[in-house]
C-alpha positions in Angstrom: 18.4 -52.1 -16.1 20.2 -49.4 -16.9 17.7 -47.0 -18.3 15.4 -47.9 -15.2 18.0 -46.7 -13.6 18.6 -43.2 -14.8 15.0 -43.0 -15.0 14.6 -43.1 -11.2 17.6 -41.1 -10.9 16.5 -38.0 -13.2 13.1 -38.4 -11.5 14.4 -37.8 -8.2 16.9 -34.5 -9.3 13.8 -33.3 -10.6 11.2 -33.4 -7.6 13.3 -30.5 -5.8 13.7 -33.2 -2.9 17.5 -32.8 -2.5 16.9 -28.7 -3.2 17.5 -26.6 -0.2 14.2 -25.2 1.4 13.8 -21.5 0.4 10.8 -19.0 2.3 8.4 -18.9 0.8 6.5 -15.6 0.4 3.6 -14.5 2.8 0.4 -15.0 2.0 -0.9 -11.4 0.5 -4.3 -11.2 -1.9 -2.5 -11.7 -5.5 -2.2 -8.5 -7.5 -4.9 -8.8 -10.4 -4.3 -6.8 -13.6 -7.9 -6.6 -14.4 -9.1 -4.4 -11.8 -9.1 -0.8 -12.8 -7.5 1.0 -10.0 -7.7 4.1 -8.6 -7.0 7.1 -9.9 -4.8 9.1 -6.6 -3.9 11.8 -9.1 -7.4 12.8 -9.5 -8.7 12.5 -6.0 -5.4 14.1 -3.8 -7.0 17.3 -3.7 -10.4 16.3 -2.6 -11.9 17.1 0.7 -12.5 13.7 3.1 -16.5 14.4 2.3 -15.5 14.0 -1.3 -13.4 11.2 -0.5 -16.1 9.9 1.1 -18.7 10.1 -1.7 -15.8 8.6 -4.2 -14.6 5.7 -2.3 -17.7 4.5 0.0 -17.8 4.8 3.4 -15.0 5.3 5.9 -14.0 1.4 7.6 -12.3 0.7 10.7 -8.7 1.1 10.7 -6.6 -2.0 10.9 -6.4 -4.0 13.7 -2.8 -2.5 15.3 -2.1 -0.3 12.6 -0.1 2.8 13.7 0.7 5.3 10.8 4.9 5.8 11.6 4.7 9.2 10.8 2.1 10.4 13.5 3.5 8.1 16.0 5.9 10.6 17.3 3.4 13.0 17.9 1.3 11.1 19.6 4.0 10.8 22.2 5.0 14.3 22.5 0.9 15.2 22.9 1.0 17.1 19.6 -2.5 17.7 17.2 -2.2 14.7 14.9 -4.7 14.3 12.1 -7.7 12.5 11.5 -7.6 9.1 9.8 -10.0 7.5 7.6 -9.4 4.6 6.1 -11.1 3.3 2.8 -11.3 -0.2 0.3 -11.7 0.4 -2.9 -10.8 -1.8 -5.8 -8.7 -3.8 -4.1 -6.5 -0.9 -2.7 -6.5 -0.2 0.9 -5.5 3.6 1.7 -5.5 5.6 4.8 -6.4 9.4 4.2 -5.0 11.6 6.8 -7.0 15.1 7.0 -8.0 18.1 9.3 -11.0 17.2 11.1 -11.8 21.1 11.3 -11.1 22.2 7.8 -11.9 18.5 6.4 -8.9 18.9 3.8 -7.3 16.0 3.0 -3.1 16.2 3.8 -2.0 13.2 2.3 -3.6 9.4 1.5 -1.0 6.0 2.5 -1.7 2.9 -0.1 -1.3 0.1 2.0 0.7 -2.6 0.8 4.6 -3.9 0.1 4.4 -3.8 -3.7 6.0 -0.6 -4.7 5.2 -1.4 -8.6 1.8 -2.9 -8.0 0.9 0.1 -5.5 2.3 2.5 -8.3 0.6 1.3 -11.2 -3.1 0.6 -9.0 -2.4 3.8 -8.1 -2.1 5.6 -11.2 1.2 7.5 -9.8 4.3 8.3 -11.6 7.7 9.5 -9.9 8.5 13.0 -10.5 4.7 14.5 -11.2 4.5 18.4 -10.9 1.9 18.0 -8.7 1.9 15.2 -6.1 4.9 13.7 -4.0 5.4 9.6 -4.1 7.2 8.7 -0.6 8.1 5.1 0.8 6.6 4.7 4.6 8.7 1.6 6.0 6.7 -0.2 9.5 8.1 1.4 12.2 9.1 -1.7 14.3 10.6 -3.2 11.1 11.9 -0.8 8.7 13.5 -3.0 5.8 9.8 -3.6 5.4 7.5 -1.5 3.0 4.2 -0.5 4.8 2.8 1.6 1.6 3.7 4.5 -0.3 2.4 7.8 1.3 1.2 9.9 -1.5 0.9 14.1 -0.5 -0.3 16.9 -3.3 2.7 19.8 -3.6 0.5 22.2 -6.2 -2.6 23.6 -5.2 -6.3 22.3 -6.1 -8.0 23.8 -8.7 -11.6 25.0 -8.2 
């Protein structure tokens, strides 16, 4: 009787019945270390047609999706750039260019994996010639929107 018992006993402690309920973590697509990922290095200095012809063709930007950076400018009337937004692999990124000069400013990987963004990305921290910066959402910013990613040494022909 005894060993019945314990038995029950140790099968209850183990369900996680009497553990406190923890949050569990939102839904988000599940990072997969078999897709090759994008190469940002290689395409920063490319021109949104190039862009274009690398990553597909340019999608509609997120339902409510308002880049924190331009934001501001939009309020004080200011020339903001253009925006196109791209899929590829896996890895959603907003390029921001110059709709006149069609040169490419800076590209946002979307997404609140810093790591997972990083290595997709093919970035490192302190390359000669591109910047890595965190971009927090603008109505909550404890929360990663992306890493905004802007060249700081210029293209080669």
């Amino acid at each position: 009787m005894l060993i019945i018992v314990a038995a029950v006993s140790f099968a209850g402690g183990c369900s996680g019945s009497h553990e406190p309920v923890r949050d569990r973590p939102r839904a988000s697509i599940a990072p997969s270390r078999n897709i090759p990922g994008l190469d940002v290095p290689g395409i920063i200095h490319l021109s949104i047609d190039q862009l274009i012809r690398r990553l597909g063709p340019r999608r509609p930007l997120p339902v409510g999706f308002t880049d924190p950076v331009q934001a501001p400018l939009l309020l004080r009337q200011e020339q903001i750039d253009s925006s196109g937004f791209f899929q590829y692999r896996g890895l959603a990124v907003v390029a921001a260019y110059n709709e006149r000069t069609r040169r490419v400013s800076d590209l946002l990987l979307l997404g609140a994996d810093e790591s997972e963004l990083m290595r997709r990305a093919n970035l490192a921290l302190g390359a000669a010639d591109y910047l890595v910066l965190p971009v927090f959402e603008e109505q909550r910013p404890t929360q990663l929107m992306g890493l905004r990613v802007l060249a700081t040494a210029p293209s080669l022909p």
